[in-house]
N, C-alpha and C positions, 0 to 999 in steps of 0.2 A: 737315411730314413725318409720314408716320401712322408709330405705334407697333404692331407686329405683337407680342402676346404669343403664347407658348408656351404650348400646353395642357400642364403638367407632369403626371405620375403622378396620378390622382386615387384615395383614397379609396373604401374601400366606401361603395355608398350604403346611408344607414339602414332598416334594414326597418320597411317601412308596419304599423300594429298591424291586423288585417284579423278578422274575425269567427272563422274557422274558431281562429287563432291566441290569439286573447282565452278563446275555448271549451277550450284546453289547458291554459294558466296556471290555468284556474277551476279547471279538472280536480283539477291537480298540485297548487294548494294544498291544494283540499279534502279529496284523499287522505292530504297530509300531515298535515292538521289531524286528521284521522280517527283518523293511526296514533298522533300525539305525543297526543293525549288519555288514551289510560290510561297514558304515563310520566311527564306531568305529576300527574294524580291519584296515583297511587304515589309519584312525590318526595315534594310535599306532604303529604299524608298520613303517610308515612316520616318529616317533620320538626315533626310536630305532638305533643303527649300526649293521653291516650285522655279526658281532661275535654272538650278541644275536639272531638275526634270524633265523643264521643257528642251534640255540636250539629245535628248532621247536615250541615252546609255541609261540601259536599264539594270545590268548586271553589275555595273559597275558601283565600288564602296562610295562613301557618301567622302567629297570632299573637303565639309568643312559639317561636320555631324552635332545635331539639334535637337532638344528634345521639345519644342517650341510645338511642332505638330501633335506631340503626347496629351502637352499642356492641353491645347485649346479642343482635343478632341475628349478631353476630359469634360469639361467646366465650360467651354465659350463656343464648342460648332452650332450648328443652328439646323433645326430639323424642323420645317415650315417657316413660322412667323418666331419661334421661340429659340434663340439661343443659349442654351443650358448646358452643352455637352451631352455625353452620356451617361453620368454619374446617376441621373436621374433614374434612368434601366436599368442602374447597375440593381439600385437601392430595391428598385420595384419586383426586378428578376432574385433578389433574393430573399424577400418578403413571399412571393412564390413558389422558390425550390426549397427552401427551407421544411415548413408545413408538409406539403405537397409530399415531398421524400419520407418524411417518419412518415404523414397516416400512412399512404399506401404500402411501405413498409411492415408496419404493425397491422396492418388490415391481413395483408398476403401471408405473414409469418404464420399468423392465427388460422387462416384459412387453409395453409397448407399440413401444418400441426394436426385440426381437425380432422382434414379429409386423410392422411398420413394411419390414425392412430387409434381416433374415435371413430370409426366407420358406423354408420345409419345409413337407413333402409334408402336408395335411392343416393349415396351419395357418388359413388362411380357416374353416373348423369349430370347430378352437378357440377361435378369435376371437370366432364364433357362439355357442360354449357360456358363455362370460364375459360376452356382451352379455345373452343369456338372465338369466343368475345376477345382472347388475345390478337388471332388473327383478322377480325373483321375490321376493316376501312375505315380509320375515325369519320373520315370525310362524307360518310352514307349518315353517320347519326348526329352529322353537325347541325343541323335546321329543325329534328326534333328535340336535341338538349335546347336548343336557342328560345323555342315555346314555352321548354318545361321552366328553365330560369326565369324566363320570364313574367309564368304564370307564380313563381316563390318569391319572386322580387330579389332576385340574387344575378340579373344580367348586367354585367359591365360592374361587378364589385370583384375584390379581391376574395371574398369567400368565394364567390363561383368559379372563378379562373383554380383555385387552390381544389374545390369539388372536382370539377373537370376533369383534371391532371390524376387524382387521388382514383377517379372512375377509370379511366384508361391503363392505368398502373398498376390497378388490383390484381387482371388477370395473369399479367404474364410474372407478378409477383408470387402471387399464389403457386402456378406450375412451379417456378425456382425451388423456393420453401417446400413443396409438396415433394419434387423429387430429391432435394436434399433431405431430408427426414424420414422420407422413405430408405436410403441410404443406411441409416442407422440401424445397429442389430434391435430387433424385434424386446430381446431379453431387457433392457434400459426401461420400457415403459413396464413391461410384466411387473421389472422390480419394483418399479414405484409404485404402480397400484397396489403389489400385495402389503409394501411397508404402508398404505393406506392415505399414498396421495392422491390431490385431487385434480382436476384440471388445469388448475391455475399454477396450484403448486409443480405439477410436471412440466408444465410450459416454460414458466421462470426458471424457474431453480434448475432442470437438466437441460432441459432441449434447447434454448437460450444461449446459455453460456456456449453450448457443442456447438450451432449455429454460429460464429463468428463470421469463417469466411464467407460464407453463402448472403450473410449481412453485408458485408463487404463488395461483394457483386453486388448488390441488389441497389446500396447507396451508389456506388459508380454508374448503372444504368441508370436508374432514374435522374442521378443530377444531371448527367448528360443530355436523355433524351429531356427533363423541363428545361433544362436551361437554354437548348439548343433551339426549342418550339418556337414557331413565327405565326402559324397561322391561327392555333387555339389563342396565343395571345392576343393575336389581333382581333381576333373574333370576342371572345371574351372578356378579356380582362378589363373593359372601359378603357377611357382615355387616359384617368388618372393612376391607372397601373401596369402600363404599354411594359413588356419586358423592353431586356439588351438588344436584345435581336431588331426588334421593331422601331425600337430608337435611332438601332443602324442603319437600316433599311432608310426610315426619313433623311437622318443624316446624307446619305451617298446618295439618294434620288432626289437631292432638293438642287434646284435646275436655278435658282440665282446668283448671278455673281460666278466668281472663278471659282472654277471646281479645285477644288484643292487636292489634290493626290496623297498628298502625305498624309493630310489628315483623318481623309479616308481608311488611309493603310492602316492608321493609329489604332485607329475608332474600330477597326476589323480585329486588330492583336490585341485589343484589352477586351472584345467581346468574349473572344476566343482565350483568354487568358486562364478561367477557371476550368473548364474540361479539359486545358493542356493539361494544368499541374494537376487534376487527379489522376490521369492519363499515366505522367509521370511519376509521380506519388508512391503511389498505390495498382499500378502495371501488375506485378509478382503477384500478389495477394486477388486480382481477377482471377490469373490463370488457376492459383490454387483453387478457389473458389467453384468454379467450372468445373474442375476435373473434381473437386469433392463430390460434385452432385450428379455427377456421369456415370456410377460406379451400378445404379440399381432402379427401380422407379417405373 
């Protein structure tokens, strides 16, 4: 008697490796090799002392590894007349992005909710005027904010530098939020108006919580692009709230004494320390983010 098997569920079948396919992975490595090559040369370098540096083997592991140049690029390098480290930028850069991230956050959420939902007469123009203002050149409107703070008594304080950043941030805050909300079925706001919500109520209570990841993009941009900024801080923020950046900047242009290499490297990886790990973090929950708000708008 013949035995009839059962073709059960099978399995994906395994993807064939094919020429075009082999030509991506080469890609992908070698772009990655490309990018990890100066934060490998900076670790190292950052864990070496300046006997071994001045060997010149640059690629080569540190051999007899220190974290001596962490220390002192923490708490004791010297950026002019003042040795302090950079803990001081650290403290300043996060007085800063902190603020700076929620308002223009909660400014753009709100802004793009509106334009999204509550449509008035003219607001497709102002929509227009804020996509304008994302792409326009900070650097054109740096010497008329510098008047304007000035004539409010808010230039060279931390409320102006946190303004500034809040003003720049709005716009491309709002487009995000606007076309993520626009994304949403139409029926969500219907329903809550007819159950006899109000503004505030549909903001928090639905749109809000639905919102997540588009939050999620929107905190990762902004920390990045305040925390990364050199020149609005320099420009604004006074002397006594110079972010990271500008710290390091003094730090590695200060031209007495031996230059220290490693310190430098140091003073460069703990700058760069916060937008890695949200980089790293929080990576996944971008791309969702993105692709949430891609869909409609």
């Amino acid at each position: 008697m013949e035995q009839i098997q059962l073709a059960g569920p099978q399995g994906p079948k395994p993807k064939k490796t094919t020429v075009s396919r082999l030509g991506v992975y080469v890609f992908l490595f070698s772009a990655a090799i490309f990018f990890c090559i100066p934060l490998y040369v900076m670790l190292v370098t950052s864990l070496k002392g300046m006997p071994e540096i001045r060997l010149g083997e640059l690629f080569a592991l540190p051999g007899d590894p220190s974290f001596a140049a962490w220390v002192k690029a923490w708490g004791e390098a010297c950026s002019g007349v003042e040795c302090n480290g950079i803990q001081t930028g650290f403290w300043n850069s996060v007085k800063i992005t902190i603020p700076s991230v929620a308002i223009s956050i909660i400014i753009g959420s709100i802004n793009g909710y509106a334009l999204s939902f509550w449509r008035f007469k003219g607001s497709n123009m102002l929509f227009g005027l804020l996509l304008f203002g994302a792409f326009v050149p900070f650097q054109v409107v740096i010497f008329p904010l510098i008047i304007f703070l000035r004539e409010v008594g808010l230039y060279g304080s931390l409320t102006g530098i946190i303004l500034i950043h809040t003003i720049f941030g709005m716009p491309i805050m709002t487009l995000l939020f606007r076309n993520y909300f626009a994304s949403l079925p139409d029926e969500l706001f219907k329903a809550a108006r007819v159950d006899g919500a109000n503004f505030w109520q549909i903001f928090f209570q639905i749109m809000m919580p639905l919102s997540i990841p588009v939050t999620v993009v929107a905190v990762i941009l902004q920390t990045t692009g305040i925390w990364n900024d050199y020149l609005l801080g320099l420009i604004f923020a006074g002397r006594d709230n110079l972010p990271m950046t500008v710290q390091l900047n003094n730090i590695v242009a200060t031209t007495f004494g031996v230059r220290e290499y490693n310190v430098n490297m140091a003073a460069t990886i703990l700058t760069a320390l916060v937008p890695l790990a949200i980089y790293l973090l929080s990576g996944k929950y971008f791309v969702r983010g993105i692709a949430a708000g891609a869909v409609k708008g």
